[in-house]
Kinemage of the C-alpha trace (Angstrom):
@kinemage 1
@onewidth
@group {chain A} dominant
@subgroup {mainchain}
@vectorlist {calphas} color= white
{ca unk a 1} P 0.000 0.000 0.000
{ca unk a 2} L 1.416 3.692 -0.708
{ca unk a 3} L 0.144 7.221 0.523
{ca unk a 4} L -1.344 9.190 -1.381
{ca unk a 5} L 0.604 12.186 -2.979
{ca unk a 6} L 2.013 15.024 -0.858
{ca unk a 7} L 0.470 17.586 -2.267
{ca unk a 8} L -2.613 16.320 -1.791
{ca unk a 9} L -1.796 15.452 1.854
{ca unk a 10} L -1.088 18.841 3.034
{ca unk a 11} L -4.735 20.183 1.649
{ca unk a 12} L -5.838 17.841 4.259
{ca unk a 13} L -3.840 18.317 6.338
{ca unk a 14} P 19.931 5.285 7.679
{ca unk a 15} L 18.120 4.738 11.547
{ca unk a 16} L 21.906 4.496 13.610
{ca unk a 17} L 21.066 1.202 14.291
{ca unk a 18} L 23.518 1.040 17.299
{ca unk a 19} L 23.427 -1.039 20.578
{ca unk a 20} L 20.132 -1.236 22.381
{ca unk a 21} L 20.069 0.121 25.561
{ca unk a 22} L 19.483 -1.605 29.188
{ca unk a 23} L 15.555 -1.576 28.338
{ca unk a 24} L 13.636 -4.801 28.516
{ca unk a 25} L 10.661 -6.225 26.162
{ca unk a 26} L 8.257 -7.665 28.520
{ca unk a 27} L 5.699 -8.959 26.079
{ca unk a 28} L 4.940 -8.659 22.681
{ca unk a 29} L 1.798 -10.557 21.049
{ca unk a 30} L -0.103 -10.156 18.148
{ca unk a 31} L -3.727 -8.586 17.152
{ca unk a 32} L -5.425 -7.364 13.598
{ca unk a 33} L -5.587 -4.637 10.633
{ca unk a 34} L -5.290 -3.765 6.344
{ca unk a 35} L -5.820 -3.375 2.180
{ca unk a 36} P -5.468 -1.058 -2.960
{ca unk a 37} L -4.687 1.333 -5.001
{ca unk a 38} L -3.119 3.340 -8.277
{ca unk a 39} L -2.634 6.739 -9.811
{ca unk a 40} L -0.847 7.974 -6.275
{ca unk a 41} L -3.328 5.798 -3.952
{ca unk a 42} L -2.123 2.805 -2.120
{ca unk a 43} L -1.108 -0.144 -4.057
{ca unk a 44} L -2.493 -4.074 -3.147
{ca unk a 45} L -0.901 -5.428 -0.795
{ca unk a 46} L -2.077 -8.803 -1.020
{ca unk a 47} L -3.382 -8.751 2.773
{ca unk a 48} L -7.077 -9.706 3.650
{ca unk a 49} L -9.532 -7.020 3.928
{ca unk a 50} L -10.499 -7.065 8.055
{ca unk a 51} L -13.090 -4.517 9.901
{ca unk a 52} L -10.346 -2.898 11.859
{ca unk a 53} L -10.119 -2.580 15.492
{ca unk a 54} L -9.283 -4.575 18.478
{ca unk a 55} L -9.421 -8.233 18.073
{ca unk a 56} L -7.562 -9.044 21.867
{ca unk a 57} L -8.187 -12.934 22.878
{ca unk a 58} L -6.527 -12.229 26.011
{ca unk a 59} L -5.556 -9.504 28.347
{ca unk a 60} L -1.925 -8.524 29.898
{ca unk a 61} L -1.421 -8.236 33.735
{ca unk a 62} L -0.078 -4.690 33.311
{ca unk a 63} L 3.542 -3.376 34.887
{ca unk a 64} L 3.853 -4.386 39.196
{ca unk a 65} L 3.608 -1.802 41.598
{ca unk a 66} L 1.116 0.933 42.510
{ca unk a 67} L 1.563 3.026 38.667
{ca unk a 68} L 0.880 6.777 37.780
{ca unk a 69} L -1.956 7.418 34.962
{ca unk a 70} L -0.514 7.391 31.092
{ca unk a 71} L 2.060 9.973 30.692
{ca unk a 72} L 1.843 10.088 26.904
{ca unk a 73} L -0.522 13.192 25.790
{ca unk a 74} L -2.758 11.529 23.204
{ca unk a 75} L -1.699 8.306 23.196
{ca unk a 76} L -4.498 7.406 20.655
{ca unk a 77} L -3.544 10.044 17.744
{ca unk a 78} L -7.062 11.154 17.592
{ca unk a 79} L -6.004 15.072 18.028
{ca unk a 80} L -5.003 14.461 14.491
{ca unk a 81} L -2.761 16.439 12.526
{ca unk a 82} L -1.329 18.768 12.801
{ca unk a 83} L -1.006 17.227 16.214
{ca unk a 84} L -1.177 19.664 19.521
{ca unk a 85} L 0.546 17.030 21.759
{ca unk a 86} L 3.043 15.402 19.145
{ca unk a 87} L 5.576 16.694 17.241
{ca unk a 88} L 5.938 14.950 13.774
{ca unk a 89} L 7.363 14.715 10.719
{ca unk a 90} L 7.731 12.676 7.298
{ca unk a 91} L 10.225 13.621 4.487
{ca unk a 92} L 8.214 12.278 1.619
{ca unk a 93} L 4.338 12.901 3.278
{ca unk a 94} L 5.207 15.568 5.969
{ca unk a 95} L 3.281 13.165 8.516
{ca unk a 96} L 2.903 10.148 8.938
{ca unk a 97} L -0.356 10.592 11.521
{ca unk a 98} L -3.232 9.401 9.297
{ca unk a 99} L -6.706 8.296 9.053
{ca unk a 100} L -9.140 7.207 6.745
{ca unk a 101} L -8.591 10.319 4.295
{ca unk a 102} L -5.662 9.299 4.541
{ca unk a 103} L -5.845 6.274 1.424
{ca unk a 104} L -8.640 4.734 -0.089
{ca unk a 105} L -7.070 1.250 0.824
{ca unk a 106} L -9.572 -1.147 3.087
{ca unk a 107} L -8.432 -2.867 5.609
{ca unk a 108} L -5.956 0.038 6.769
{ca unk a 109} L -6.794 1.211 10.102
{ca unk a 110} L -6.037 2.129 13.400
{ca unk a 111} L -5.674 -0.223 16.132
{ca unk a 112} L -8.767 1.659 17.834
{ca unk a 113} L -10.046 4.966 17.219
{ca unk a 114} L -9.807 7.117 14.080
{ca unk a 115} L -6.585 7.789 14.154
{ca unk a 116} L -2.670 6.366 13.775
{ca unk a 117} L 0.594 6.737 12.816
{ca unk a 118} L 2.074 5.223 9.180
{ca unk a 119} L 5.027 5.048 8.266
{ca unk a 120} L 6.656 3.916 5.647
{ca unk a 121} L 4.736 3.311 2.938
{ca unk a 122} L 6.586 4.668 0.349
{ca unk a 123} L 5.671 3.627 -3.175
{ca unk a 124} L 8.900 2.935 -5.076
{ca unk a 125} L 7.400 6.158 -7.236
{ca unk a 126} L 7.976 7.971 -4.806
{ca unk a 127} L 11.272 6.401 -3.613
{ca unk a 128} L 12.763 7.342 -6.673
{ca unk a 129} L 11.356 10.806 -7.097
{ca unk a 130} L 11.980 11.707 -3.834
{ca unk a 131} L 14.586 9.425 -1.919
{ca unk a 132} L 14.174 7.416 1.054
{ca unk a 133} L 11.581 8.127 3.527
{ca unk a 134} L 11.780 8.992 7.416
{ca unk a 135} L 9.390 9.537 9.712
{ca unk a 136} L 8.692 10.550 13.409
{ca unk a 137} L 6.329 11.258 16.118
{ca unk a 138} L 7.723 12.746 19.806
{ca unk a 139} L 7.053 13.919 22.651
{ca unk a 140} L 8.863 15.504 25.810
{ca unk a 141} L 8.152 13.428 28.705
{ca unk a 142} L 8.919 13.250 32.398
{ca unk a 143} L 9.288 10.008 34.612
{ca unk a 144} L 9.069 9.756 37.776
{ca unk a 145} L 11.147 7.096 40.149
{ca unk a 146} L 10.683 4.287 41.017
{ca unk a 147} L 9.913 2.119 37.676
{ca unk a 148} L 8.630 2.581 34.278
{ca unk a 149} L 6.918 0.939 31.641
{ca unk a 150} L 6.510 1.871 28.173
{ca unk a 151} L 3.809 -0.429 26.023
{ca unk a 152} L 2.224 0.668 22.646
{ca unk a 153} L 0.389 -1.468 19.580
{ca unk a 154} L 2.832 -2.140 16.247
{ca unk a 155} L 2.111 -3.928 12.990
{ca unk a 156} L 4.469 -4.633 10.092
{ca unk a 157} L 1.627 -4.300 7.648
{ca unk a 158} L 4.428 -4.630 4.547
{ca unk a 159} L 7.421 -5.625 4.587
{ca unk a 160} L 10.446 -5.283 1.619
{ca unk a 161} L 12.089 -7.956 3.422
{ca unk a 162} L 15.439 -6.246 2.752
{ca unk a 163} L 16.231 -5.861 6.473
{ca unk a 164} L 17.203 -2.047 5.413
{ca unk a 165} L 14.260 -0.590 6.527
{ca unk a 166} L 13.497 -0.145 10.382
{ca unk a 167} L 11.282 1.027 13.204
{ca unk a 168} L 12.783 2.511 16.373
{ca unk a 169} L 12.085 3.655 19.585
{ca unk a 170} L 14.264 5.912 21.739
{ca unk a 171} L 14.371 7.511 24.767
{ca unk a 172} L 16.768 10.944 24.705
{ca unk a 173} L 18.411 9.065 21.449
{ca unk a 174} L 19.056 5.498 23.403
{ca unk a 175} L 17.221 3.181 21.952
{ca unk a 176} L 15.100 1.023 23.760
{ca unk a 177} L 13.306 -1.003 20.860
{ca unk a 178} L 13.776 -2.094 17.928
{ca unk a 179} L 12.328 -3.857 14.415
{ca unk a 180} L 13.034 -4.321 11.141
{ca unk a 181} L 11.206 -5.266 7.830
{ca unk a 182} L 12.392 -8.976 8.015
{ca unk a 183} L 10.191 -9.155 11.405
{ca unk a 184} L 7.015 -8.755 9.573
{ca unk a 185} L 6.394 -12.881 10.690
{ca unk a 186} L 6.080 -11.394 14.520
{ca unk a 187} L 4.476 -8.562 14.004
{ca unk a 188} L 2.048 -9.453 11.017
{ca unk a 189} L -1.081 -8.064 12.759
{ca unk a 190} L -1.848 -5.185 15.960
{ca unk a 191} L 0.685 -6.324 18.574
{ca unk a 192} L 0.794 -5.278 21.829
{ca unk a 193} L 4.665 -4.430 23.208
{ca unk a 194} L 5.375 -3.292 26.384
{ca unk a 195} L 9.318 -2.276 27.586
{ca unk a 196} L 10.682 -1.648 30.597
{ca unk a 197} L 11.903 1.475 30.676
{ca unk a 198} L 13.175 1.711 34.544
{ca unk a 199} L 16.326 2.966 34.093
{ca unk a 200} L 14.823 6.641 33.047
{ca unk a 201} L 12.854 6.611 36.086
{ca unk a 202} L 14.830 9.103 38.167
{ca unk a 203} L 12.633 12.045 37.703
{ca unk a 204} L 13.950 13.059 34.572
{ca unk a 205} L 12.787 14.868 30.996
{ca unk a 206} L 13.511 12.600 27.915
{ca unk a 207} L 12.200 12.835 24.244
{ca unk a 208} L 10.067 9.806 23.264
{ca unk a 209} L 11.201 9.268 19.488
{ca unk a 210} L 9.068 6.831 17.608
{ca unk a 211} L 10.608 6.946 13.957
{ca unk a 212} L 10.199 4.837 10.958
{ca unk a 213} L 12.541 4.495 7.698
{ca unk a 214} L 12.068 3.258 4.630
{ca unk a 215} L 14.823 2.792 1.788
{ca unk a 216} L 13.675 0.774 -0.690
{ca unk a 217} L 13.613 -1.067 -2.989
{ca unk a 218} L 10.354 -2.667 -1.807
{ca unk a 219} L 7.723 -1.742 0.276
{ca unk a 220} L 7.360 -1.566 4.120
{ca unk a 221} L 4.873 -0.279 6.121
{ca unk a 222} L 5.206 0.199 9.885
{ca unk a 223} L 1.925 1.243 12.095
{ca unk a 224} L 1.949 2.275 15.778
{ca unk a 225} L -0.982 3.459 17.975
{ca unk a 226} L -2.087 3.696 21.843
{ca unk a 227} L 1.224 4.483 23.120
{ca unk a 228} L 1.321 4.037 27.022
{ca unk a 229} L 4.139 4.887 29.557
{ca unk a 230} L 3.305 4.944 33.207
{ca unk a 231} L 6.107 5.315 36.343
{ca unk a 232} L 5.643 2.821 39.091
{ca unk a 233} L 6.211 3.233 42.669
{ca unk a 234} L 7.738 -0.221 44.818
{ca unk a 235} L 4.219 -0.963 45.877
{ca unk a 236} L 2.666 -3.936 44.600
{ca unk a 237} L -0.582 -4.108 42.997
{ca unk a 238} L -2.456 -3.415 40.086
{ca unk a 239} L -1.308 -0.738 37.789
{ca unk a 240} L -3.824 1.659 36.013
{ca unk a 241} L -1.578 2.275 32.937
{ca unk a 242} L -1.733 -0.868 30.920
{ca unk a 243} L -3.252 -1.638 27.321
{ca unk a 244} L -4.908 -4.707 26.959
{ca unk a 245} L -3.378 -7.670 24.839
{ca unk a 246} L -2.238 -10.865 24.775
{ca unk a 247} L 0.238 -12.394 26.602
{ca unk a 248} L 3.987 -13.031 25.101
{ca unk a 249} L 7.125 -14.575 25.967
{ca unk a 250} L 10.038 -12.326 27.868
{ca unk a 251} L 12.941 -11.626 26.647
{ca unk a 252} L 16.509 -9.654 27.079
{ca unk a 253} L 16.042 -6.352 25.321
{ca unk a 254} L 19.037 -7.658 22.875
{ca unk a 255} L 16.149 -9.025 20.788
{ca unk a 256} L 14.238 -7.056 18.833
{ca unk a 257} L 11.252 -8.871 19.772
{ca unk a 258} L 9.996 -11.150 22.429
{ca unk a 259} L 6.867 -12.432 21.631
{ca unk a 260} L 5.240 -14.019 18.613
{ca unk a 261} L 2.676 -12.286 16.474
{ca unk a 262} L 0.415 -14.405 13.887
{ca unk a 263} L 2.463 -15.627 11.017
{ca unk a 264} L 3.006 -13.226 8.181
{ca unk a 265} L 4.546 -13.312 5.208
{ca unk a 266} L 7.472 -10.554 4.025
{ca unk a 267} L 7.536 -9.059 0.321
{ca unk a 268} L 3.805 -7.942 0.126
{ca unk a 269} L 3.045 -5.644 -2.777
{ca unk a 270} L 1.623 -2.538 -2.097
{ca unk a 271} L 2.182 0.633 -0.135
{ca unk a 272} L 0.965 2.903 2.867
{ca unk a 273} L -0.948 6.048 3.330
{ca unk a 274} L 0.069 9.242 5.464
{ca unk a 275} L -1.784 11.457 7.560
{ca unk a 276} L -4.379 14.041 6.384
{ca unk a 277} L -7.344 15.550 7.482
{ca unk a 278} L -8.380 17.626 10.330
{ca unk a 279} L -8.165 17.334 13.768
{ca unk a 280} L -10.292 14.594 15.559
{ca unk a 281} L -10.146 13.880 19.390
């Protein structure tokens, strides 16, 4: 699938892949989303068409201790774009927040709500008119001690299966996860990833840097939506900051994933769409 021409957008509105920090990727596990297109629309991506919207089977326990509300300003998207709360950009599309105006593929949706963030999605069009693409959504945030946990819904809806192209997450520039296009197998539908981010927990400011990169040749398309990050005291009990999803398997944060999604296969034709429209939310 491929977004839909920049010009038209704005009427509607290499990643350093260096060592991963001390972060840990509690769970990862896997959900559902999709999509067609030409002349500047999104391309077929050979996925099923689906409703959109949650699909859980099963729900996470949440990060321990006694935990602080969501810390993320609009963790949904829905203020649209341009966004009041983050601060985003896309060198092809100039955002990559999007909803349905967005493309006029089916199937590509939001984990919940109307709105998300795309990226990627670069038709090889526009690859070659206008070079790689790279896109970002941040925002300042400050965590309190004693823990944190960061969680947050990603699909691979495409993948080039190059391994070039990659989706990060940082934290003042360390990064504390990672994924690439060859992943698209774990990630396949709406999974639910959660990261502990303790080591920031000291009171601190930090820039939370979601960013997405596309090279080509091929197609990838990277989706994120309800972003969480809540600070937890030592107090056991039931935290209030969670997203629900299904369980996955722990893991050292050296992986880039810990979980398994539904299977998936890499190399799908077609492209993504970008963000347009007016503010919602």
């Amino acid at each position: 699938m491929t977004k839909f021409d920049p010009a038209l957008r704005s009427l509607a509105g290499a990643v350093a892949l260096g060592l991963l920090s001390t972060a840990c990727i509690i769970t990862s596990s896997g959900d559902d989303d999709n999509g067609d297109a030409s002349d500047g629309n999104p391309a077929e991506t050979g996925l099923p068409e689906t409703t959109g919207g949650p699909a859980d089977t099963g729900e996470t326990d949440g990060p321990p201790g006694n935990c602080s509300s969501n810390l993320v300003l609009d963790p949904g998207f829905e203020g649209g774009t341009p966004n009041p709360s983050w601060t985003e950009s896309s060198a092809l599309f100039g955002t990559p927040i999007c909803d349905a105006a967005c493309t006029d593929e089916p199937g590509a949706a939001p984990y919940a709500g109307s709105w998300w963030v795309w990226m990627g999605g670069a038709s090889e069009e526009d690859i070659m008119n206008g070079g790689s693409e790279s896109a970002s959504v941040s925002q300042t945030v400050t965590i309190d001690p004693d823990a944190a946990y960061l969680s947050f819904r990603f699909q691979i809806r495409s993948g080039a299966g190059t391994g070039d192209d990659a989706f990060t997450v940082t934290l003042d520039g360390d990064t504390v996860f990672m994924a690439t296009d060859l992943e698209m197998s774990d990630y396949s539908d709406y999974t639910y990833v959660e990261v502990d981010v303790s080591p920031w927990a000291d009171g601190g400011t930090y820039d939370l840097v979601f960013n997405g990169t596309q090279v080509g040749p091929g197609l990838t398309s990277f989706y994120l939506d309800e972003v969480s990050l809540v600070s937890c005291s030592d107090d056991t009990g039931t935290s209030s900051g969670s997203s629900d999803g299904q369980d996955g398997t722990a893991g050292t944060f050296g992986d880039s994933s810990s979980g398994t999604g539904d299977a998936g296969s890499t190399g799908d034709t077609g492209t993504t769409g970008g963000g347009s429209g007016s503010s919602s939310g």
